[in-house]
N, C-alpha and C positions, 0 to 999 in steps of 0.2 A: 504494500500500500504506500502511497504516496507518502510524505510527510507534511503533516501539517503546519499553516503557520500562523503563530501566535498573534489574534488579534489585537491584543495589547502590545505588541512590541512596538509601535506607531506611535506610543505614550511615550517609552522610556527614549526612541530615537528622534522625535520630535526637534527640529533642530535652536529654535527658543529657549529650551530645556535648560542648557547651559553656560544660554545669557542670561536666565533668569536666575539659576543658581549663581553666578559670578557675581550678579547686580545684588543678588540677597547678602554676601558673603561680605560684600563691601559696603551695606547699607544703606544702598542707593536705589534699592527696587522703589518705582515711583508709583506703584500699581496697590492696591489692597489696603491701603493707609485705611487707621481708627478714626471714623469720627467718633466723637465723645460727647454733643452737642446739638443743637439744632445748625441747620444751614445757612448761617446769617453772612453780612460782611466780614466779620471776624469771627473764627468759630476757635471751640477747645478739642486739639489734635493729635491724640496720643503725649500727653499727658505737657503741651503749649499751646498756646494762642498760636493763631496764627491767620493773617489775613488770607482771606478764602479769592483766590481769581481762578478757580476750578471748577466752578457749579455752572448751572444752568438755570439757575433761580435768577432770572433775568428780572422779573420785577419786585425779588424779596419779598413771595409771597407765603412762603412757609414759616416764617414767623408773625404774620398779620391773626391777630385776635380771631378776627369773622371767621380764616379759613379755620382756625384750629375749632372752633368753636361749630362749623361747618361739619368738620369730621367728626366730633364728640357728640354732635346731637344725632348724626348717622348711627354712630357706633351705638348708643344707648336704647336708640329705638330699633335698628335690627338686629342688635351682637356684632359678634367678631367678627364674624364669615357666614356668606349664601349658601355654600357646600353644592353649590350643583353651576351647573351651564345657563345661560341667558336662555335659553331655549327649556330648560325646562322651571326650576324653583330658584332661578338666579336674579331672576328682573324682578326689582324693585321701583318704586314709582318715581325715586329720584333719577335712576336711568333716563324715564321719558321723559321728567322736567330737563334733563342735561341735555338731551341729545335733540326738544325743542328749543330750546335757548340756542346749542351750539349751529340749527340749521340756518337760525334767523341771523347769527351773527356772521355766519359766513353768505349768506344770502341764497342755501341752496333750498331746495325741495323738503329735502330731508336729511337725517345724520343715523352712523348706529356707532353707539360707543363698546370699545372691543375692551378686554384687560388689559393690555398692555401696545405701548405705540407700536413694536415689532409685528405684533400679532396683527394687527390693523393693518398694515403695509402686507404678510403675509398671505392672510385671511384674505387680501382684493383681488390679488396680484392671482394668486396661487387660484381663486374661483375663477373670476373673469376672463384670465386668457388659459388658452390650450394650446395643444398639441400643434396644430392646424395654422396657430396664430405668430406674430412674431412684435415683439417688445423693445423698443430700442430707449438704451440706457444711458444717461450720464455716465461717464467714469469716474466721478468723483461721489454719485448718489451713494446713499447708504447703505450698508451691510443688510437691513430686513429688506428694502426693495429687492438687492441682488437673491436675497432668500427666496422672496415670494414668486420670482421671475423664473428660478432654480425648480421651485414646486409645481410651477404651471406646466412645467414641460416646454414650454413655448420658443420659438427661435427669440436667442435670446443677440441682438447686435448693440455695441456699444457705441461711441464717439468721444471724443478727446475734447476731455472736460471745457465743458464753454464755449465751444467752437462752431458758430453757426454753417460754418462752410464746412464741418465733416457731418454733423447732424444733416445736411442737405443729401450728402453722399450718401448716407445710411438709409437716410428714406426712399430714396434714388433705386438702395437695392432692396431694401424691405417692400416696395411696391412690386418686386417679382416673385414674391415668396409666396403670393397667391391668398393669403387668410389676411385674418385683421389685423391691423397696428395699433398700437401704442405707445403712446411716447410716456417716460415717465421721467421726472428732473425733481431735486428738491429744489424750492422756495429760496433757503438760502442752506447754504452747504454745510455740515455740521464741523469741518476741521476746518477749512481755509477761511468762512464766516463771509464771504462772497455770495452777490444775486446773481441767480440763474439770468439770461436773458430772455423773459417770458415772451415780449411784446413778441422778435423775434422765431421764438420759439412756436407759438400760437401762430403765426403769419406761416411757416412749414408746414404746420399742422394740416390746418386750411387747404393748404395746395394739395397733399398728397393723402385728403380725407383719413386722416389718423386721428384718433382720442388722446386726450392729453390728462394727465395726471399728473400735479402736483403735492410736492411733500411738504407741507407748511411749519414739520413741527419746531425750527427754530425761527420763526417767524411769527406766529401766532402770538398774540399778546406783547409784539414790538416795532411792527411796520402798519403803514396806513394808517389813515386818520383813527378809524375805527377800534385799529389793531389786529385786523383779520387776516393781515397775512401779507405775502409779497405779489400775490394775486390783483390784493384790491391795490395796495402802492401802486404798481403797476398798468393799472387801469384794464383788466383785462378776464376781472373774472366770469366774466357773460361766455369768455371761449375757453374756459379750463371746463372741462366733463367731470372730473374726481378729484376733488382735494381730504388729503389727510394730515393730521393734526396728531400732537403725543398733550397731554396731562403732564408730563416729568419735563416740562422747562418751566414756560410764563406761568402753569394753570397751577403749582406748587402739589403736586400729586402724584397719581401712575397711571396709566390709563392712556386709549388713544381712540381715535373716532376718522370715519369713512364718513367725506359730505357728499354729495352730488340730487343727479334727477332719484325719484321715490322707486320708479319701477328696479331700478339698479342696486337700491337700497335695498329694496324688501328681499328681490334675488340673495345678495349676499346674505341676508338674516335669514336666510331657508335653507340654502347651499354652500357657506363658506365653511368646511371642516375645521379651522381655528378655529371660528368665533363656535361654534354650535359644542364643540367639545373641549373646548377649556373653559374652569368653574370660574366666573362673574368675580368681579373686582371684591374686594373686603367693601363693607357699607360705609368706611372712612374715607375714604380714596374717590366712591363718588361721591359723596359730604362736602370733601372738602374742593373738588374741583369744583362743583355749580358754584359753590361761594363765590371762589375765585374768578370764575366766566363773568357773575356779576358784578364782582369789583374791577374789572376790565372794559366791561360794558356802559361803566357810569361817566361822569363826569373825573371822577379821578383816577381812572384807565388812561385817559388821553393824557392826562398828566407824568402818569407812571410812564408811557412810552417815550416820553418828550424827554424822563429826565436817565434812562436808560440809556438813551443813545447822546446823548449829551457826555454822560460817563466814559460810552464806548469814545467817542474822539477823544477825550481829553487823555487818558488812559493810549489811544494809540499817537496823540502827539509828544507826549509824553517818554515813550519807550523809542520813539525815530528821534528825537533829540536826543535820548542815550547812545543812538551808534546802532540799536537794531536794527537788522529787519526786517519787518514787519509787513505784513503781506498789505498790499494796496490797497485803499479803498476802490468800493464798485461807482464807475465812473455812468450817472444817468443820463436820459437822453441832453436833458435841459445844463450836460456838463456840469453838474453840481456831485456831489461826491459823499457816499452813502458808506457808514459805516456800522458796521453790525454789530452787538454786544460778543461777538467772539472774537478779541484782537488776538493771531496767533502772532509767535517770533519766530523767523525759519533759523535752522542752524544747522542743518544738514545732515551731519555724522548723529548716529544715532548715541553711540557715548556720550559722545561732544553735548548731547541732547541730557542726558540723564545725570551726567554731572555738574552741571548748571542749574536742572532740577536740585539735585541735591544742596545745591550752595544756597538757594532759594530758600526750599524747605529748612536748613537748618538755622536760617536768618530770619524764619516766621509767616512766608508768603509758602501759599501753596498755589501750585498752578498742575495742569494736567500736561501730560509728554505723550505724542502722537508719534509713533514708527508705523516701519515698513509692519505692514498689509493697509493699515491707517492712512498713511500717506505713502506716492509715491517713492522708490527707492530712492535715498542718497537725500530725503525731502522730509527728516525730522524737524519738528514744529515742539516749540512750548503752546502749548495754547491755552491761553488767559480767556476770560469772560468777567462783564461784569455786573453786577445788578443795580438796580431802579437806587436801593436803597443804600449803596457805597456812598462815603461823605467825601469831601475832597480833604478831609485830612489823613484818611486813610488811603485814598488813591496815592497821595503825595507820599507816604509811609512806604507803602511798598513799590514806587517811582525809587526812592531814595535803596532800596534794599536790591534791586537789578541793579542798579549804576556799581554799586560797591559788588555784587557777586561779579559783572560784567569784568572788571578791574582787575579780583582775584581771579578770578577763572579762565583771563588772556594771558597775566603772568604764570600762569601752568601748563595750561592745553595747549595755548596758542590763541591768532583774531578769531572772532566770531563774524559769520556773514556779516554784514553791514546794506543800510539801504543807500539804494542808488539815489 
């Protein structure tokens, strides 16, 4: 008989394996860190403060009274947990307050809110297209979309990130492939913190009759007047078909929601095998989102966006006057110049990458370190964010704490990229 072989051995040779042990050994693994605290500007991080430019708590809404208070009156009136699927004893009636509120705020027909953003991206992706059909992808969109694209079966074509002139080419040959299209792009891109070029985007669409899907979830509760997204900034939601949204940025939660026309809605709520077989969010989670929708929805929503992205500049003029950098602002039509609450720093070498983390973190700032599969090769990023509710003396705080790691850590490694 043949010899068999160990399907575990893909564990132990995994080639990560042994940069993660070396990064451990030198206490510089930038991954699994304790919080000890809520998610604020400044949080407590394995046993120091330390100003937080790692979250996604883009409008500091997981510390706001309402939401927690949102989740605690969830939690008291259903328990813990649904124990079952939306489909059967999971849907409760704040579901259909959420996913009425989230249809009106995006302007569509209708909403269905999933457990988690992934599963939302998978759950559409993975129903909607088949075998038959064929899917064309950003290359810089996220890991669930490539998931859900992976699930469908679907011919799956990419383009080189941003590039309306290969996106042309793509559609160019996805119009031979004989089934449907789609196009699918995030909103605004979760590592580099860049807008997709929708207008554009939606004008291809058009020509080569393909459905368009957008990923809104870093965008949702910090662009447009409204806050709905890079859709409405963009003036263009009337030709997006499917927008999806996450709960775990602006909405201070988990959770994620499919918008578009009803008939497509109710389809996935009957046939998406995520959503019908994974059990319903805990009753805090959707508590504490609707709070949070409708403190984005009011007058002090438009507020919170205004003073987020105020942050996000000041936060990226800030680190290009230290010598980073800093990946560009998105240049719009009207040449004004858009910048998103995720300012990352490129720095290329993935070490180069983790030991500058490290010189951060042990100075008090925590920020997140994106490698190869995360970003392109040789295209290690710090990537900072910042929320609504950073003060400028804590932005200036950890301004002052890069300058000085920046300083040590060229008298050791060597320069770091610098912007043009």
């Amino acid at each position: 008989m043949p010899t068999s072989i160990d399907v575990f051995a893909k564990a132990r040779e995994f080639e990560r394996m042994e940069q993660l042990k070396a990064a451990r050994e030198l206490g510089a693994l930038p991954y699994f860190r304790v919080l000890e605290g809520p998610t604020l500007p400044v949080v407590e991080m394995e046993g120091k403060s330390r100003i937080m430019l790692g979250s996604n708590n883009y409008l500091g809404l997981t510390g706001d009274e309402r939401v927690k208070q949102g989740a605690l009156d969830a939690l008291n009136r259903y328990g813990t947990g649904l124990t079952g699927s939306r489909l059967l004893n999971g849907t409760i009636d704040l579901h259909l307050e959420l996913e009425r509120e989230l249809a009106e705020w995006f302007g569509t027909e209708a909403a269905l809110v999933f457990t988690t953003g992934h599963q939302a991206n998978v759950g559409a992706l993975g129903t909607i297209l088949g075998p038959g059909d064929t899917v064309v992808a950003d290359s810089g969109d996220h890991a669930s979309i490539l998931d859900g694209c992976i699930l469908s079966r679907a011919k799956l074509r990419a383009f080189r990130h941003n590039r309306i002139d290969r996106l042309e080419r793509t559609l160019e040959k996805a119009a031979d492939d004989g089934g449907g299209i789609l196009v699918v792009v995030d909103g605004v891109f979760s590592m580099e913190g860049d807008v997709a070029p929708l207008p554009d985007i939606a004008d291809l669409c058009g020509r080569f009759g393909a459905r368009l899907m957008v990923d809104e979830a870093h965008a949702l509760g910090v662009l447009g007047p409204r806050g709905a997204g890079s859709c409405e900034l963009l003036g263009i939601e009337d030709r997006v078909d499917l927008r999806m949204a996450t709960f775990s940025k602006s909405l201070a939660s988990c959770g994620g929601v499919i918008a578009g026309p009803s008939d497509v809605i109710e389809f996935l709520r009957i046939a998406s095998r995520p959503f019908l077989f994974t059990a319903s969010a805990v009753p805090a989670a959707v508590g504490s989102a609707l709070a949070a929708v409708r403190i984005c929805r009011s007058d002090e929503g438009r507020e919170l966006f205004a003073r987020v992205l105020h942050n996000a500049r000041y936060l990226h003029a800030g680190l290009s006057q230290l010598g980073f950098q800093v990946v560009e602002p998105t240049r719009m039509a009207d040449e004004t110049e858009l910048i998103t609450p995720i300012v990352p720093v490129v720095v290329g070498d993935d070490w180069k990458a983790v030991f500058l983390w490290k010189a951060l973190y042990d100075a008090g700032v925590f920020v997140n370190v994106a490698i190869h599969p995360a970003v392109p090769p040789a295209g290690a990023l710090l990537r900072t964010s910042v929320m609504a509710t950073h003060d400028r003396d804590t932005l200036d705080q950890a301004l002052e704490v890069f300058g000085e790691a920046k300083q040590a850590f060229e008298a050791e490694h060597g320069q770091l990229p610098t912007g043009s």
